[in-house]
C-alpha positions as CSV (number, residue, x, y, z in Angstrom):
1,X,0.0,0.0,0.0
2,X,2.9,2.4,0.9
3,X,4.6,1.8,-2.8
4,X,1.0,3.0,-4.1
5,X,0.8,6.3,-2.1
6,X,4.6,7.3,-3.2
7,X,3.6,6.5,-6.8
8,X,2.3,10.0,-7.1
9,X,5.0,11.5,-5.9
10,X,7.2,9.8,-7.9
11,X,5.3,11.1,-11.3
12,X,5.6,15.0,-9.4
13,X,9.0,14.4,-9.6
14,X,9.8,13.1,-12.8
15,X,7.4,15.7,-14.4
16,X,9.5,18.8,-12.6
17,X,10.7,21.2,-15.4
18,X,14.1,21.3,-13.0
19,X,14.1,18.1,-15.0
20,X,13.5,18.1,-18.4
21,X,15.7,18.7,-21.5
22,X,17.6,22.3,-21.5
23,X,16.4,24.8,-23.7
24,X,18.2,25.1,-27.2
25,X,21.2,27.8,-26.7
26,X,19.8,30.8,-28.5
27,X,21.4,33.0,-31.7
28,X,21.7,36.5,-30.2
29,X,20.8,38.5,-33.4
30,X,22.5,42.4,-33.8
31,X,22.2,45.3,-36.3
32,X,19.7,43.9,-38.8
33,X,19.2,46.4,-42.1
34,X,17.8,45.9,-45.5
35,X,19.5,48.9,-48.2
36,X,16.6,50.5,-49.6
37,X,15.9,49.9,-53.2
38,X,13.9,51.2,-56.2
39,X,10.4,51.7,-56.7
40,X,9.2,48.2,-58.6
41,X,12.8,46.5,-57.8
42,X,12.4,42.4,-58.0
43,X,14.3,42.0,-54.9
44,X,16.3,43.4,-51.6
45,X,19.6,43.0,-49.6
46,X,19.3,42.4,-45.5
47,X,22.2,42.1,-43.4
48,X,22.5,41.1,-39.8
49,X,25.0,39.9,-37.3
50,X,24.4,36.2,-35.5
51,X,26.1,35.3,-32.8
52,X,25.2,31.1,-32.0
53,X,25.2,30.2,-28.4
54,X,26.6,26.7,-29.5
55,X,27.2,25.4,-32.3
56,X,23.9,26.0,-35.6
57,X,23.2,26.8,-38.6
58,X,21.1,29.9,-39.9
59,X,18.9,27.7,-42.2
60,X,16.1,29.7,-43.5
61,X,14.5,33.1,-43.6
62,X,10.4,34.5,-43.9
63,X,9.2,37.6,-44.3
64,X,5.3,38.2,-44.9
65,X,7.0,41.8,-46.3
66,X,8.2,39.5,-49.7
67,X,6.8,36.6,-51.8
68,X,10.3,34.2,-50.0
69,X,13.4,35.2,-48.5
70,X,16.7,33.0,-49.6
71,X,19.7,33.5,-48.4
72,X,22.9,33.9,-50.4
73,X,26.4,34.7,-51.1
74,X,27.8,36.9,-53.7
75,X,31.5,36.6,-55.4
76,X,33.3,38.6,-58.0
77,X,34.1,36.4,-61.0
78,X,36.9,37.9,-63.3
79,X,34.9,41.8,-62.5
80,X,31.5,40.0,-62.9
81,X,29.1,39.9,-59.5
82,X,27.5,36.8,-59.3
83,X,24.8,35.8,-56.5
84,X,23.5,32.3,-55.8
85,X,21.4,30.9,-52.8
86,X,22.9,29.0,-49.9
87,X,20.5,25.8,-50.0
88,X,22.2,24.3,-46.8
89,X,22.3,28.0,-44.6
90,X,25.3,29.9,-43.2
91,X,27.1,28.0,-40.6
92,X,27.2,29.8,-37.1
93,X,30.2,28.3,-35.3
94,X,29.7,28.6,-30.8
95,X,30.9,32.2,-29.7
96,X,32.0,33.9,-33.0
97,X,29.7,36.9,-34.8
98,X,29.1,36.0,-38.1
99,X,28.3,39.2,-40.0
100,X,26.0,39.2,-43.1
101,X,26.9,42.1,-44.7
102,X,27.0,43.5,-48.4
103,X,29.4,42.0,-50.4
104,X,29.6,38.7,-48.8
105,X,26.9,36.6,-47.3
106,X,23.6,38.1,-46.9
107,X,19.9,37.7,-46.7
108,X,17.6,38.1,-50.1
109,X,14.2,39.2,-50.4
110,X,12.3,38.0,-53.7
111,X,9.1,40.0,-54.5
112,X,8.9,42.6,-52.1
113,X,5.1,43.2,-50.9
114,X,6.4,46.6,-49.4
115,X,8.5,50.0,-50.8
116,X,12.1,49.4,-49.2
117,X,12.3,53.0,-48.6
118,X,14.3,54.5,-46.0
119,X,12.7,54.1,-42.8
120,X,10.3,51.5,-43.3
121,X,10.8,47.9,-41.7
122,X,11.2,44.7,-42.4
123,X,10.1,41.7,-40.3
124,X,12.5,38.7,-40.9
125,X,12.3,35.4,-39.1
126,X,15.1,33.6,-39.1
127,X,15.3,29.8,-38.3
128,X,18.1,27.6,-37.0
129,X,18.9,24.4,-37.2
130,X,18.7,23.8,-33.8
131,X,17.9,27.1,-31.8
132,X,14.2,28.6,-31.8
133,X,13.7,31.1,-34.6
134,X,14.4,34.9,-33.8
135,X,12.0,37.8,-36.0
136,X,13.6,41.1,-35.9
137,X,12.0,44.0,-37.4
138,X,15.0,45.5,-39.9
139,X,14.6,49.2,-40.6
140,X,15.3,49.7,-43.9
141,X,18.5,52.4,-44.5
142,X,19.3,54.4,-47.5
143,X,22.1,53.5,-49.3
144,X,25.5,56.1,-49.3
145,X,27.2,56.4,-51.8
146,X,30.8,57.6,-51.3
């Protein structure tokens, strides 16, 4: 009879958050932009800074403000810019800022739904392959020309 009455103590203490799984480390995300871009353009550049708690992979990013969001790199190819989508992601190794930026790695936005005028935002989600996804609202900046 006493093993019965401990039962449900047992169950309190195997259901006690103190001992489920940890939480996924998080991707701390910093300084998200998208340049501005012509009336009517087909597409738009965001850039942002992710920092991975462990080990991830930025695998994928939404935006309800375009028709998809890809993400890609860009190279120069004898003076020729050529842009192609990352189908596996950006690798974000533990501890180490990995910057999106133009030029390099960055985020796409195909069919914008809104103007990408200064001062309008952007929301992005961003998912990982192992943290929980992070939206950001990215203000869109004007582009300076030097």
């Amino acid at each position: 009879m006493k093993a019965f009455a401990l039962l449900p103590l047992a169950f309190a203490v195997l259901a006690s958050p103190a001992l489920a799984a940890p939480p996924a480390p998080k991707v701390t995300v910093a300084d998200a932009w998208c340049r501005a871009a012509p009336a009517g353009a087909m597409a738009g550049g965001c850039y942002v800074t992710l920092t991975a708690g462990a080990d991830d992979r930025l695998v994928a990013v939404e935006t309800p403000a375009a028709k998809r969001g890809e993400i890609h790199t860009m190279s120069m190819d004898g003076g020729v810019m050529r842009m192609r989508k990352l189908a596996d992601g950006i690798a974000l190794p533990a501890g180490k800022a990995v910057a999106l930026k133009p030029g390099a790695e960055h985020l796409m936005i195909i069919g914008p739904k809104i103007a990408l005028t200064a001062g309008a935002k952007v929301p992005l989600t961003l998912k990982f392959a192992k943290a929980p996804p992070v939206t950001v609202q990215a203000p869109v900046r004007a582009v300076v020309k030097r």
